[in-house]
Every structure is written in C-alpha cells, then in structure tokens.
N, C-alpha and C positions, 0 to 999 in steps of 0.2 A: 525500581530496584536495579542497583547494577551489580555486577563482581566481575573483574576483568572488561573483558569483548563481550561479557554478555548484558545484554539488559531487558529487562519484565517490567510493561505500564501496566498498572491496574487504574481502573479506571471504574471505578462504582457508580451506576445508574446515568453515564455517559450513553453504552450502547446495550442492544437486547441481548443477552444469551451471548455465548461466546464470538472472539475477534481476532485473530490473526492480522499484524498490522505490520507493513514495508512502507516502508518513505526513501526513493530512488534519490539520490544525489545528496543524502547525509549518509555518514557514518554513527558510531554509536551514543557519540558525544556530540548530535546536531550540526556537526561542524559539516563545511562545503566537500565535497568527493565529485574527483572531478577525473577523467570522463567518468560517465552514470549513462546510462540508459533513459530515457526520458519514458514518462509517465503513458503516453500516446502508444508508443513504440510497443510497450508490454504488453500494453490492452486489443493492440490490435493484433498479436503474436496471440494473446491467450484464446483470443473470438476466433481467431482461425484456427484454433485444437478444437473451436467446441464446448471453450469449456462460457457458460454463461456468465457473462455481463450487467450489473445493477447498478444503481446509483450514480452514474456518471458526472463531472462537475468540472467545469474549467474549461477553459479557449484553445488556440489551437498552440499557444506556448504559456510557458511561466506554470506557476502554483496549477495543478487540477487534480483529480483522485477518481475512484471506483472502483466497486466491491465487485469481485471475483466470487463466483459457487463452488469449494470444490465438488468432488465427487461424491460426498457424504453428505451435502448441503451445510455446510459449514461461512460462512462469510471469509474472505478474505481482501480487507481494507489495502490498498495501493494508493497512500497517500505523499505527492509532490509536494514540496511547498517554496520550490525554486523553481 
C-alpha cells in the first residue's frame, strides 16, 4: 500500500510474527538512490552498538540482507538488492 512517500508491504505467511523492513539504495518506488549506504556498512555500524545480528546472506558486494534485534526483540529485515 502506498499514499504519497509512504509505503506498507504486507506480506501473509511470507515471515513469523512481525517485520520492520529497509532496502538501502531504493527509494520508495524501487527505483536506484544513489549514494546509499551499503548493506555491510550498517551491519557492521549496528554490531558495534550491540545491537544483535541474524540471518546474515550475501558476499562482500552487490545484493545481501540481515536481520537486526531490536531492543524489544523485534526483527528488523535490512534487505540490499543492488
């Protein structure tokens, strides 16, 4: 669902329980944004707050993702796909 800048995926029986989800180098309409922060860069910026790291996937460039804990144990999806 979109309205303006904003946009909400639902996504049924995709993932467990709730999902907070970033994709670093689109904007809201999948399209290219550029500069971006790469995917690596945040992960290793969030593991040195502390804060835990799961699911890790992807090489050392291009497409990769992983889920963040927050503080409530919540999932949060960091998914690249550039």
């Amino acid at each position: 669902m979109k309205d303006g800048d904003t946009l909400v995926g639902l996504f049924e029986g995709m993932f467990e329980g709730n999902l907070l989800t970033f994709n670093p180098g689109w904007d809201q309409s999948a399209g290219a944004v550029d500069p971006f922060d790469d995917v690596r860069k945040i992960k290793l910026g969030l593991r040195d707050a502390g804060v835990a790291i799961e699911q890790e996937q992807g090489g050392t460039e291009g497409p990769a993702s992983f889920v963040a804990i927050n503080p409530d144990g919540n999932p949060i999806l960091i998914d690249q796909h550039r």
